[in-house]
MARVEX-201514 format. One record per atom (N, C-alpha, C, O): residue in one letter; atom name; x, y, z. Coordinates in pm, 1 decimal, padded with zeros to 6 digits, m for minus. Atoms other than C-alpha are relative to their C-alpha. Example, Ala and Ser with C-alpha at 12.3 -4.5 7.8 and 13.67 -1.06 7.14 Angstrom:
2
  rest  atom      east     north        up
     A     N   00089.0  m00119.0   00000.0
     A    CA   01230.0  m00450.0   00780.0
     A     C   00090.0   00120.0   00000.0
     A     O   00193.6   00118.1   00066.5
     S     N  m00082.0  m00119.0  m00006.0
     S    CA   01367.0  m00106.0   00714.0
     S     C  m00077.0   00109.0   00073.0
     S     O  m00026.1   00219.8   00089.9
END
This chain:
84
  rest  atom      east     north        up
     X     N   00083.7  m00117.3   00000.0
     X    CA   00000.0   00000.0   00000.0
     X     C   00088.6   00124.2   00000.0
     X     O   00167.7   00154.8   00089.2
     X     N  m00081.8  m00178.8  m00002.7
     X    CA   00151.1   00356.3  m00086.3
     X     C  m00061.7   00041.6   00063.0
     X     O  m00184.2   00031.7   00055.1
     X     N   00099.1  m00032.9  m00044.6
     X    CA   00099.5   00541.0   00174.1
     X     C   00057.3   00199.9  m00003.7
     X     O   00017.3   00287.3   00073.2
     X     N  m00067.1  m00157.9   00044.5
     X    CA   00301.2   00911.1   00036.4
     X     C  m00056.9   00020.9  m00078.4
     X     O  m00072.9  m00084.2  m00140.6
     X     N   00069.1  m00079.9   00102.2
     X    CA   00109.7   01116.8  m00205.2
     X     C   00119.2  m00006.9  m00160.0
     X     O   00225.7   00052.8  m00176.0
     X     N  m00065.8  m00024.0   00123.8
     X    CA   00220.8   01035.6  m00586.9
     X     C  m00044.0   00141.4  m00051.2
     X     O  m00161.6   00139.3  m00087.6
     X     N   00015.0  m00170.0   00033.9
     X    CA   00212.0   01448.7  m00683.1
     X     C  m00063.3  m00054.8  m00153.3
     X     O  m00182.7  m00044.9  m00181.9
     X     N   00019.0   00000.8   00113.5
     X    CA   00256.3   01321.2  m01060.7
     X     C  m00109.3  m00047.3  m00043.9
     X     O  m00187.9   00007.5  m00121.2
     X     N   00120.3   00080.0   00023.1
     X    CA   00017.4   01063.6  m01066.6
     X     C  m00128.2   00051.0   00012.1
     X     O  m00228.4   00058.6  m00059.1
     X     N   00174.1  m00133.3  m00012.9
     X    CA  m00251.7   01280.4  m00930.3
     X     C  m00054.5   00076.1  m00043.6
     X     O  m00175.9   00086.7  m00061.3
     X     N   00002.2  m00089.7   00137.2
     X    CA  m00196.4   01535.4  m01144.4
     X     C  m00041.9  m00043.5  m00117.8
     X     O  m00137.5   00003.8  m00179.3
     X     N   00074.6   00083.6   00085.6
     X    CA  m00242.9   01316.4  m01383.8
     X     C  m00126.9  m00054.8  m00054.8
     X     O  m00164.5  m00080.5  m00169.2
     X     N   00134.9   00042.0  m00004.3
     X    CA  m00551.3   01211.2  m01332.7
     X     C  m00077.2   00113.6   00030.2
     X     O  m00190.8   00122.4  m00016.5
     X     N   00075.0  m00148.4   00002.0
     X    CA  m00660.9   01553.9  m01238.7
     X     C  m00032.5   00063.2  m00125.6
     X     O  m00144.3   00114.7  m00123.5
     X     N  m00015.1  m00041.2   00142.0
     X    CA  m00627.3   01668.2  m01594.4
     X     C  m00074.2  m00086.9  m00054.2
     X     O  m00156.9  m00048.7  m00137.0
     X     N   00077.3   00104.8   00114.3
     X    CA  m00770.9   01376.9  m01739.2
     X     C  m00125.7   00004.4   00052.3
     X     O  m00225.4  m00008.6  m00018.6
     X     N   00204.7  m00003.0   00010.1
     X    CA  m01106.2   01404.0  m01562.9
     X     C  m00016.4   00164.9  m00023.6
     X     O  m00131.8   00191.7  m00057.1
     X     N   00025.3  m00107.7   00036.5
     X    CA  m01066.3   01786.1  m01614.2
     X     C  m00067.1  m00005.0  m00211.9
     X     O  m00157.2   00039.0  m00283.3
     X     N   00044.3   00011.2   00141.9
     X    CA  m01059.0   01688.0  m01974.5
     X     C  m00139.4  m00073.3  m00091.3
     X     O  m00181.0  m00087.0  m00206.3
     X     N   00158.6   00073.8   00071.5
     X    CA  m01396.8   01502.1  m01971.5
     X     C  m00123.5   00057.3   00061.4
     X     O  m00243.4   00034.9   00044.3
     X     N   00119.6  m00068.8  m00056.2
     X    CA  m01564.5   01719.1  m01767.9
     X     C   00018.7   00078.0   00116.8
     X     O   00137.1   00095.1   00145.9
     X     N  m00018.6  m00041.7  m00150.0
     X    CA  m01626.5   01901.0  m01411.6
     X     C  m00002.7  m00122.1   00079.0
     X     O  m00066.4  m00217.4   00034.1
     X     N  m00013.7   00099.2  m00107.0
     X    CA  m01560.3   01670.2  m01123.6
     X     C  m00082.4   00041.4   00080.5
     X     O  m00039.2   00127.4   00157.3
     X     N   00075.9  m00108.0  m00133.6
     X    CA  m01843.0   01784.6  m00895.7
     X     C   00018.4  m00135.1   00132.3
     X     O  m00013.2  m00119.4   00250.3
     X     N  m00025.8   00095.4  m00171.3
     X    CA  m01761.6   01472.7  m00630.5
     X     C   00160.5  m00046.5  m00016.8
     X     O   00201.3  m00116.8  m00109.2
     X     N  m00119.8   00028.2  m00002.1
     X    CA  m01415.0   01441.4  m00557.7
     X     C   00082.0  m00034.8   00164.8
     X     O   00131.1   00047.3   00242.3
     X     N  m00016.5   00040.2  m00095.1
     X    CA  m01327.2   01184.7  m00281.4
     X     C   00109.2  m00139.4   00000.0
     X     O   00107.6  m00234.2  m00078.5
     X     N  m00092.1   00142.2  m00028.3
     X    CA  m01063.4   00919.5  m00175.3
     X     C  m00006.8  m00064.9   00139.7
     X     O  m00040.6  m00003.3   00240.8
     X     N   00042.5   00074.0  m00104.0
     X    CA  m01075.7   00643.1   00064.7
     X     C   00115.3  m00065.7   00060.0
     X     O   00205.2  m00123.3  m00001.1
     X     N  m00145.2   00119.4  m00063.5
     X    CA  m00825.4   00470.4   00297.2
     X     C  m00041.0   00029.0   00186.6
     X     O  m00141.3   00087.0   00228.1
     X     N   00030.4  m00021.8  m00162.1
     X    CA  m00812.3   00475.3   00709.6
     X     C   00133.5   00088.9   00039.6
     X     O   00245.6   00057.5   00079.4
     X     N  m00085.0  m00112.4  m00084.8
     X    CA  m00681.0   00846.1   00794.0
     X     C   00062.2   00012.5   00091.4
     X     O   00120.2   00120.7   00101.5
     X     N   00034.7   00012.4  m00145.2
     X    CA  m00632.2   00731.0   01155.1
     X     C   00205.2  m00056.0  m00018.6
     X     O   00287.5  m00055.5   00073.0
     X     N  m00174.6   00063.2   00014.2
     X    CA  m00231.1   00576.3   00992.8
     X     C   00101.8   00131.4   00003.8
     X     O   00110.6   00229.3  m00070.3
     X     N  m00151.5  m00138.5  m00027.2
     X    CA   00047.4   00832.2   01064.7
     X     C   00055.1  m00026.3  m00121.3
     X     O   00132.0   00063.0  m00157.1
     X     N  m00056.7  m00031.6   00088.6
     X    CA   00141.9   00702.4   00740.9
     X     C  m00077.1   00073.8  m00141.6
     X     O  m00013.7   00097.3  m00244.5
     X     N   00091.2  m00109.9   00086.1
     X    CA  m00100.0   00901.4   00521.6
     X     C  m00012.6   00140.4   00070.7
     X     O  m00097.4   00217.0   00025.2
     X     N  m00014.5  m00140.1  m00026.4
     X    CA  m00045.8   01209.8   00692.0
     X     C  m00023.8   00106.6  m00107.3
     X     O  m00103.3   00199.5  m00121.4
     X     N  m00082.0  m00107.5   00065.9
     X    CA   00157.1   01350.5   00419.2
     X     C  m00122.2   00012.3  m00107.6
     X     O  m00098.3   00090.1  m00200.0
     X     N   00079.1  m00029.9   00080.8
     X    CA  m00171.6   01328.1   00228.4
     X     C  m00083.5   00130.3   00035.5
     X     O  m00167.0   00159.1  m00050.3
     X     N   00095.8  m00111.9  m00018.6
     X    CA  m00345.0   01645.9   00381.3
     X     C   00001.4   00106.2  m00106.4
     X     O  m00097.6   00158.4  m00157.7
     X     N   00012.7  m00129.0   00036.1
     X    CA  m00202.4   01910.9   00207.3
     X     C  m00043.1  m00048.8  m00156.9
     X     O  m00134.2   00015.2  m00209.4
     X     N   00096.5   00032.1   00124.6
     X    CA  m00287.5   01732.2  m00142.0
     X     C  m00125.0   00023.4  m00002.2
     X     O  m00180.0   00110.6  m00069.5
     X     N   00164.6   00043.5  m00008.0
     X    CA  m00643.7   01612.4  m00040.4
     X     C  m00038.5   00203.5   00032.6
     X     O  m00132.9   00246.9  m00033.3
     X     N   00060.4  m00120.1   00042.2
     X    CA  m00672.6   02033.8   00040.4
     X     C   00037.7   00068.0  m00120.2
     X     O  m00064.7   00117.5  m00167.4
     X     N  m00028.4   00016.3   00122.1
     X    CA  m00496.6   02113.4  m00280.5
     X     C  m00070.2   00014.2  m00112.6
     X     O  m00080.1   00113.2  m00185.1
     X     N   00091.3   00067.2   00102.3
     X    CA  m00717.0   01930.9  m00507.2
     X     C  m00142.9   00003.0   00015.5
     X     O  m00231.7  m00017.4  m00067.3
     X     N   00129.5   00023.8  m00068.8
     X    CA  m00997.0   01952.0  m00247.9
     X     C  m00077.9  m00105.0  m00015.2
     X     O  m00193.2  m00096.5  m00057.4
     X     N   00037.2   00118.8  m00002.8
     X    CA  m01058.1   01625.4  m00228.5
     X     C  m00024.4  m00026.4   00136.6
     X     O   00050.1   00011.3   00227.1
     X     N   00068.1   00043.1  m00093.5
     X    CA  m01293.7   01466.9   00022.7
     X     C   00045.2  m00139.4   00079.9
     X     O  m00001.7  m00241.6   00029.6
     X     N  m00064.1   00110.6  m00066.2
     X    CA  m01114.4   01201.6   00266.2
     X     C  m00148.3  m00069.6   00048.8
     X     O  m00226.0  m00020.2   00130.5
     X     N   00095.2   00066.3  m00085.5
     X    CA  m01373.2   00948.2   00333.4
     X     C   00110.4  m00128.6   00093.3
     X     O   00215.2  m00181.6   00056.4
     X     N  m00050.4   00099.1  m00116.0
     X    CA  m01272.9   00708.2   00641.6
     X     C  m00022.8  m00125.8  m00010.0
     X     O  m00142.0  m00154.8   00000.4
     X     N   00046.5   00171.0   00012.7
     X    CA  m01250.1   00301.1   00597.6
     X     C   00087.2  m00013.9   00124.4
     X     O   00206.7  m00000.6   00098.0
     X     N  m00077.8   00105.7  m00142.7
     X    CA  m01114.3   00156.8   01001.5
     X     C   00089.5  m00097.5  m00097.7
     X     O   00023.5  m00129.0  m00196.7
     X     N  m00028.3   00141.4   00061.0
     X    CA  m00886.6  m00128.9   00843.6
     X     C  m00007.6  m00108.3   00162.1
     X     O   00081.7  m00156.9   00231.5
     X     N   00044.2   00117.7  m00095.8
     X    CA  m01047.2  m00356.9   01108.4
     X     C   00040.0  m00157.1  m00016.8
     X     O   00071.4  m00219.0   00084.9
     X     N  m00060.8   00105.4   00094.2
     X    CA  m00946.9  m00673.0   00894.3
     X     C   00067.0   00030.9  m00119.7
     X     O   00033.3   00112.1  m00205.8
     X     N  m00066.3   00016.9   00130.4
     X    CA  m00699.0  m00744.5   00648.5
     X     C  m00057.8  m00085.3  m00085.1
     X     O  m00134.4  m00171.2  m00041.5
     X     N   00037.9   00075.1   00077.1
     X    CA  m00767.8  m00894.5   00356.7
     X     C  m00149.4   00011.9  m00060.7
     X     O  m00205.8  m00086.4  m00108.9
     X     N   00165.9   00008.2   00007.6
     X    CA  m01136.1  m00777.0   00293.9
     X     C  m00000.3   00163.3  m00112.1
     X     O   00088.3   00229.3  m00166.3
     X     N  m00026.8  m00135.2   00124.5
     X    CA  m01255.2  m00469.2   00065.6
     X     C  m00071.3   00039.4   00047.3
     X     O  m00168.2   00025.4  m00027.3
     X     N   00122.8  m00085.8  m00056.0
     X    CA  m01492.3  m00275.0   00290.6
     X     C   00032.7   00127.7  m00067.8
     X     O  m00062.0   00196.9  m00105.0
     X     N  m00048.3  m00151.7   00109.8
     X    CA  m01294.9   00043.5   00092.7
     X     C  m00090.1  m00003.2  m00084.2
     X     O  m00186.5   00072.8  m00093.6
     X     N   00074.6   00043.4   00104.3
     X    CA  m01417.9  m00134.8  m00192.2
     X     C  m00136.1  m00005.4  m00007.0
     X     O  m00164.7   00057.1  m00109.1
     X     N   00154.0   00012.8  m00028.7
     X    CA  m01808.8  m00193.2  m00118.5
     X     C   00000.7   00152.5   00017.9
     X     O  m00059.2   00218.4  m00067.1
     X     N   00074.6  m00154.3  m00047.0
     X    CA  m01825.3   00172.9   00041.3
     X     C   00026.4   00096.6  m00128.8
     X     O  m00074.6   00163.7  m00149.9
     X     N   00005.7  m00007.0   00142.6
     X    CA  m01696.1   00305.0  m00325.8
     X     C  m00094.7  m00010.1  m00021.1
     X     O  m00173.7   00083.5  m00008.5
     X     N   00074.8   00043.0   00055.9
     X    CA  m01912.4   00090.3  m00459.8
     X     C  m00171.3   00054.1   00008.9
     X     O  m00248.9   00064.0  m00086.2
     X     N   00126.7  m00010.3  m00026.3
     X    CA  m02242.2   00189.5  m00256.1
     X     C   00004.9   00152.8  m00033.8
     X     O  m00098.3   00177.8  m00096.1
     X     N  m00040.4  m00113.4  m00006.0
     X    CA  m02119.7   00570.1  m00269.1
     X     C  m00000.7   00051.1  m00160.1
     X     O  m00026.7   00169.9  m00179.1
     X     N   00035.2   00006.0   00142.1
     X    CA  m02134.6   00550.0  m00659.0
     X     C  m00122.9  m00013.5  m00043.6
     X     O  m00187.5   00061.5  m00116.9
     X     N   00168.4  m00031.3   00062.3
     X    CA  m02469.1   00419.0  m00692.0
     X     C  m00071.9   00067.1   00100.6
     X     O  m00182.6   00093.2   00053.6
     X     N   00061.1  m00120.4   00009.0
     X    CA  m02591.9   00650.3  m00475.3
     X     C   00011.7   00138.0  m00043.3
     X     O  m00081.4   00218.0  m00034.3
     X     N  m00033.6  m00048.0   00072.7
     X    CA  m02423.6   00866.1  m00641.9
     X     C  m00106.9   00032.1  m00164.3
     X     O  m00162.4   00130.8  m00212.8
     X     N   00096.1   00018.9   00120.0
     X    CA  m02614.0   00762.8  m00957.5
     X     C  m00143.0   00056.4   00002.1
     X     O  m00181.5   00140.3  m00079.3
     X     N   00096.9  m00028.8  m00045.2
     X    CA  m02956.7   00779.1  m00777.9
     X     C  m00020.6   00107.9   00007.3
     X     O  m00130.8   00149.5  m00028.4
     X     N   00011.9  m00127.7  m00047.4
     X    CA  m02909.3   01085.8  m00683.3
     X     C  m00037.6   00074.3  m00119.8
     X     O  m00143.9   00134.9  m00133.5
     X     N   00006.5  m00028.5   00122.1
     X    CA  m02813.3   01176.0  m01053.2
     X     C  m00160.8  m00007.0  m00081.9
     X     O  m00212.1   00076.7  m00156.1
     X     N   00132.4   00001.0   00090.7
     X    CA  m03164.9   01019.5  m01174.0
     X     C  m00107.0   00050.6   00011.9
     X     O  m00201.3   00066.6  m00065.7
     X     N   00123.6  m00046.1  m00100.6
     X    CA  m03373.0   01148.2  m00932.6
     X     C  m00007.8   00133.9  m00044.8
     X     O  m00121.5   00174.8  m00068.5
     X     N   00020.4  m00091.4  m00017.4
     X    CA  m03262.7   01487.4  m00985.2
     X     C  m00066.6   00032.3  m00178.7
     X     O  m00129.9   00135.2  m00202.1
     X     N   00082.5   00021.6   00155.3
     X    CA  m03385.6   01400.9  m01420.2
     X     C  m00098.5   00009.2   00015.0
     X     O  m00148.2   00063.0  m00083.9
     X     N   00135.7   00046.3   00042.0
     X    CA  m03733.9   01328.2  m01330.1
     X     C  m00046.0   00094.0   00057.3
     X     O  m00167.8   00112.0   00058.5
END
């Protein structure tokens, strides 16, 4: 797990969703609570990106993953709801 801020990489990807559009939700996930993600603050204000919180309570499991996952389609919902 990297847990230092790739600058380039981010950038990277900053540009590339700049280039397909506005980003109006802009959030990353990991368990803030590690002294070794620190060095992520001043990025995540930066970029203004939204730290959501996963405990790593167990290894080996993807609760990151699922909360993504549910956080997207409501995400979506939200999106369709506001169509009709």
């Amino acid at each position: 797990m990297r847990t230092t801020p790739n600058l380039l990489l981010l950038t990277g990807y900053y540009r590339k969703s700049q280039s397909m559009g506005q980003a109006n939700v802009k959030r990353i996930y990991g368990d803030w609570t590690l002294s070794g993600l620190k060095g992520w603050k001043e990025v995540l204000l930066q970029y203004s990106i939204q730290p959501i919180q996963q405990f790593g309570y167990t290894s080996g499991k993807n609760a990151t993953d699922s909360a993504l996952i549910i956080d997207a389609m409501d995400l979506l919902y939200l999106k369709d709801k506001r169509k009709k």
